[in-house]
N, C-alpha and C positions, 0 to 999 in steps of 0.2 A: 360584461353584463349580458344578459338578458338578449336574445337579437328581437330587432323590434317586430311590432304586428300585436297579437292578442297575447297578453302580458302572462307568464308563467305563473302558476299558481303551485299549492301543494308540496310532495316531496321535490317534485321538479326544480322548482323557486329554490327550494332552502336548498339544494345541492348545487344548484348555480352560484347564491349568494356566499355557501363555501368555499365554490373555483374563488370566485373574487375576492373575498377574506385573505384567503390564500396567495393571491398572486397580485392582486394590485398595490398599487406606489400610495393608494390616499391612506393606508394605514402604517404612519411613517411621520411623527412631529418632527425630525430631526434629531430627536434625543432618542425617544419614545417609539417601537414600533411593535406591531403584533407577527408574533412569529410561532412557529411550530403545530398549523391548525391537525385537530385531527377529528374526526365523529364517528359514531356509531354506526353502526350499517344498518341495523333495523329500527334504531329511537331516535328521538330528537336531541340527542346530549351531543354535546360539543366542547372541545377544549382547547384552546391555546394560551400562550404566553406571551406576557408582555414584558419587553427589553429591552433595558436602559444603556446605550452604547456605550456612556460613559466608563461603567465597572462591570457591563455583563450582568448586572442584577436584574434576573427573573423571576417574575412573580404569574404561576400558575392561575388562571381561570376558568371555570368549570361551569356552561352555561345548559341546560334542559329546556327546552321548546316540549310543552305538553302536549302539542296535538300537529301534526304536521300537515296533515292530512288537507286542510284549507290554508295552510300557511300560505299568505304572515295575514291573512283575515281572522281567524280565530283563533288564540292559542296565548299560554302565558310564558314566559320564559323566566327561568330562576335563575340566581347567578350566584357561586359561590367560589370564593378563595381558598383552599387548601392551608398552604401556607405565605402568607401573606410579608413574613419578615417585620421590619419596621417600618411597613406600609402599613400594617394590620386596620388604623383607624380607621385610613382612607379609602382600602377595598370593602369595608366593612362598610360604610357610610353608600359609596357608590352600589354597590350591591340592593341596601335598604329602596336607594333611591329608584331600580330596576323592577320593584314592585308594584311600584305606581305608573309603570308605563301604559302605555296605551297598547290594546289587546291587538295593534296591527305591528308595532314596532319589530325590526328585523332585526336579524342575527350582527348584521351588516351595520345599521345604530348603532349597536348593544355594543359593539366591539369598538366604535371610533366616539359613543359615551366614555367608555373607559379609557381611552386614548386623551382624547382629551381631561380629563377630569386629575390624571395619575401624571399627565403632563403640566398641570400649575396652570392651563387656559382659562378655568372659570372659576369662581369662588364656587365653592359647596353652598347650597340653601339650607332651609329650615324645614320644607313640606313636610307636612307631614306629622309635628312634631304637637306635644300635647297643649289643647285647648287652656285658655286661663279657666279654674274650677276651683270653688273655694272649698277651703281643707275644713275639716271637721274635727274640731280639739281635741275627741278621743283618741283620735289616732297617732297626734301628732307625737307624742312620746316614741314612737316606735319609728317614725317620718326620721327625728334629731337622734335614734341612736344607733351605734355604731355596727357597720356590717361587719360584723366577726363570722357569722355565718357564712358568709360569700369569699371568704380569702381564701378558701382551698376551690380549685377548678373543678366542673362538675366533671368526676369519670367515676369508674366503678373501679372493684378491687380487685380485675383481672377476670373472675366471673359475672361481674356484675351485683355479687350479695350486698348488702348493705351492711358492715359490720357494725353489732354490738356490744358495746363497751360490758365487760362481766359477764357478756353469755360463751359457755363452754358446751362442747359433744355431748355431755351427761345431763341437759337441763330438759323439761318437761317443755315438750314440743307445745307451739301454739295452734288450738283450734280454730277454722271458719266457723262462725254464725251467721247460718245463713238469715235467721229471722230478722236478726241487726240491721244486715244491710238492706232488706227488701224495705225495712222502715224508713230505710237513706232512702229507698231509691222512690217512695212514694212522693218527692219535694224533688225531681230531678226533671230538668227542663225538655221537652222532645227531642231526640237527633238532630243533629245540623243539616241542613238542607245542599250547604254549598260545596263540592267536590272538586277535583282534579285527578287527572291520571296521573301524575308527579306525586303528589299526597297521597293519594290511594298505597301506590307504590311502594312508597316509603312508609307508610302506617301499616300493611302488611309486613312488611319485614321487621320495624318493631316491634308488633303484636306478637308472630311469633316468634322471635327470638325472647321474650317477658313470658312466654308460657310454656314454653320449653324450658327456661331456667325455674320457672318458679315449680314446673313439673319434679323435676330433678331434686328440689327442695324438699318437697313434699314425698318423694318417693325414699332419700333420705333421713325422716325425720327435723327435716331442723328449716321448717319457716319460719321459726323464732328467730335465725339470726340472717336468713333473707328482708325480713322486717317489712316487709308487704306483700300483698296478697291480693288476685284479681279474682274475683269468683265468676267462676264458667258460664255460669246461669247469668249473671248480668251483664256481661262483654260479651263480643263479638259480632253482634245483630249491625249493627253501626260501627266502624271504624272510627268513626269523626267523634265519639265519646266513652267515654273507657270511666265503670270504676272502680277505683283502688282503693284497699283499706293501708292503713297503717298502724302496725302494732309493734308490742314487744319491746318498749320502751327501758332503755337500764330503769330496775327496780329505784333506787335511789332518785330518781328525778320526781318533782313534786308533779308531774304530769301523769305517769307512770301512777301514782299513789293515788290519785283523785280519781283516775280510770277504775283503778281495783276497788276504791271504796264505792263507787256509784255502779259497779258491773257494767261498766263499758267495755265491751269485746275490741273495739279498733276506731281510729279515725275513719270516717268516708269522707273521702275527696270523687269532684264529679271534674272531668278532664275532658275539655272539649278543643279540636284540633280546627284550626283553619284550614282554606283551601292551598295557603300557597306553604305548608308544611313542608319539608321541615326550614325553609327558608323564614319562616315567621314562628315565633312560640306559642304552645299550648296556653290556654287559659284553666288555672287549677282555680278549684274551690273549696272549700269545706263545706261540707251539707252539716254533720253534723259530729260530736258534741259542739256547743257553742263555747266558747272561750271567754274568760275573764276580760273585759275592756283593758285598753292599756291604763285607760287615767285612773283606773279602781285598780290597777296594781298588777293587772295581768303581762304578756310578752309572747315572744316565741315567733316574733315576725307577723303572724297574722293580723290585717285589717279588724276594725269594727263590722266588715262585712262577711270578714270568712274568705278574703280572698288574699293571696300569699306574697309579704312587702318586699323582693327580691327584685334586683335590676335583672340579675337572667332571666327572667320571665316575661322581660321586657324587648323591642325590636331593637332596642341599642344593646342591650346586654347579649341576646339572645345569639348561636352559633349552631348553625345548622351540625354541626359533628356531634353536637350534645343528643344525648340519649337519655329516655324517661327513668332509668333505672338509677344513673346519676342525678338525674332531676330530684329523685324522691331523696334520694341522699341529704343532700343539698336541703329540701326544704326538712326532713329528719332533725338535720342540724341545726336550723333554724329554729325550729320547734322546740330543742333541747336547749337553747342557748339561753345567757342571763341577757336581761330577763327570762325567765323560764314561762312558758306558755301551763295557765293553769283553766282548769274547766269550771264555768259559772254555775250556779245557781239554777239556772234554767239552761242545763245544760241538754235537755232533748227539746228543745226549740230551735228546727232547724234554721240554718241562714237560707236567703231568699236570694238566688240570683242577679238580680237589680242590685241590690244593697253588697251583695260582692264585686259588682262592675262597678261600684260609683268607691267601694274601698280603692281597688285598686286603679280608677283616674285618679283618685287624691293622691294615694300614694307617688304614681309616676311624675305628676306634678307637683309636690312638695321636693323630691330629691331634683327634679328636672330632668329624669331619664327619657328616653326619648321611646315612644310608644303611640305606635297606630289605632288611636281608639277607635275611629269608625270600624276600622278590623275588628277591634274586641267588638265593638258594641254590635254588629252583625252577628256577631258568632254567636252572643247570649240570646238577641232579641229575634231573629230569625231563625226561625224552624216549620 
């Protein structure tokens, strides 16, 4: 440790509390012990592994301190498993629980939480986990049926495109309107206020990697079979909210058909990012067209509110490795899926923010997925 007098603070602490990770006996159950520490030279990431003497089973951990600089006074520390094995639930659940630590807890914690927790010492709790909130019967149809949408893992197809079904080289490329979305963007909530240099971080590097591909698309001809589209004018001002259209639906889907007969150019969805990204998921919404209710016959995953009924979206579902370009996949699929997602009536009435956060607490609470709603509900209601 530390030699005594006036207590180490800053980079100084956290590279102490490394020697000590590193070379003390207290991280060591007898089964269970952290081995192989290493860190970055100039950030706060950290990694070691934990290993079971038993069979040699090691399971990597990857932890980021956001601010070192006042360490371990100010600062959040993320925690992620790489590959987990057939621990997955339980690094996955410890991790979740590393969110709600307290903004002093040490590297030095972090590491003999996990210790304990992966050694069978304590039961796992609940914190955290969704409010009793009563369901709303519209939705409930889509709550009782079945995730076929969710059985493929979210990734892309190697670039990232979003393949669609029936679209070939030789089809008539899809235009931006920009008039469409400026009309989404009139019913869009202000920026997030809440930040991180971890999220920041990471929100830059998928920002642009999403505009370089969709760049590429565009310089190609074929955002038709990209199937989404960020427009320049609207992104980039705020990191912490991104919007995206979605277009280009197979002609055949009754989706597809309703768009063309009503002159609807694309979905707007409004994506707003929390502070402890990518360790927590995006909160997606639909602004607008508005969507057939389920109990009058509609689908496609979406709430009564406009907001998307997927457990990935969720803090139980959710993996930090997941990227937005599989995300959209993923809710594509949804969208396409039987029930097939049809456009109402009053389909330029857009949804209202509130009414998409209270869709999806119903939703996380009818399946029982496990979801930080004061996170969401920060992310909507504060700005």
């Amino acid at each position: 440790m530390a030699p005594t007098g006036k207590p180490l603070k800053g980079r100084k602490r956290f590279n102490a509390d490394l020697r000590e990770l590193n070379t003390s006996s207290d991280f060591n159950s007898g089964t269970w012990s952290v081995q192989g520490v290493r860190a970055g030279e100039d950030d706060g990431s950290v990694e070691f592994e934990l290993v079971d003497s038993r069979d040699q089973t090691r399971i990597v951990v990857h932890l980021l301190c956001s601010d070192t600089s006042e360490y371990p006074d100010t600062h959040s520390i993320f925690c992620h498993s790489p590959e987990p094995g057939s621990y997955g639930e339980q690094m996955k659940d410890i991790c979740d629980e590393m969110l709600n630590a307290s903004s002093s807890t040490t590297i030095l914690e972090v590491a003999k939480h996990f210790l304990v927790k992966i050694s069978g010492d304590e039961d796992d709790g609940e914190d955290g986990l969704c409010d009793d909130i009563g369901i709303d019967e519209d939705d409930m149809p889509v709550f009782d049926a079945r995730d076929d949408a969710e059985e493929v893992q979210p990734r892309s197809n190697g670039n990232g495109a979003l393949p669609i079904d029936g679209k070939s080289k030789d089809h008539e490329d899809w235009v931006h309107d920009m008039s469409w979305v400026e009309k989404n963007t009139e019913h869009l909530l202000p920026p997030p206020v809440d930040s991180t240099p971890g999220a920041t971080m990471a929100l830059q590097k998928e920002f642009k990697g999403m505009m370089k591909e969709q760049a590429n698309a565009e310089k190609n001809n074929d955002l038709a079979t990209l199937g989404w589209y960020m427009p320049p004018e609207f992104n980039g001002e705020n990191l912490y909210q991104w919007v995206i259209e979605m277009h280009s639906f197979d002609p055949s889907l009754p989706i597809a058909k309703d768009m063309a007969s009503r002159g609807i150019n694309s979905l707007v969805f409004e994506t707003r990012f929390p502070p402890t990204f990518p360790h927590s998921p995006p909160f997606f919404r639909l602004v607008m067209p508005r969507f057939v209710g389920f109990a009058q016959g509609g689908g496609g995953h979406v709430t009564i509110g406009g907001s998307i009924c997927m457990d990935l979206l969720t803090s139980g579902g959710w993996l930090p490795s997941y990227n937005i370009a599989a995300i959209l996949l993923q809710i594509r699929l949804a969208i396409s899926s039987n029930p097939p997602a049809r456009i109402a009536s009053d389909w330029n009435q857009p949804y209202q923010p509130q009414e998409a956060l209270q869709g999806y607490t119903r939703a996380a609470t009818a399946h029982g997925w496990k979801a930080y709603l004061k996170e969401m509900q920060r992310l909507v209601t504060l700005h």
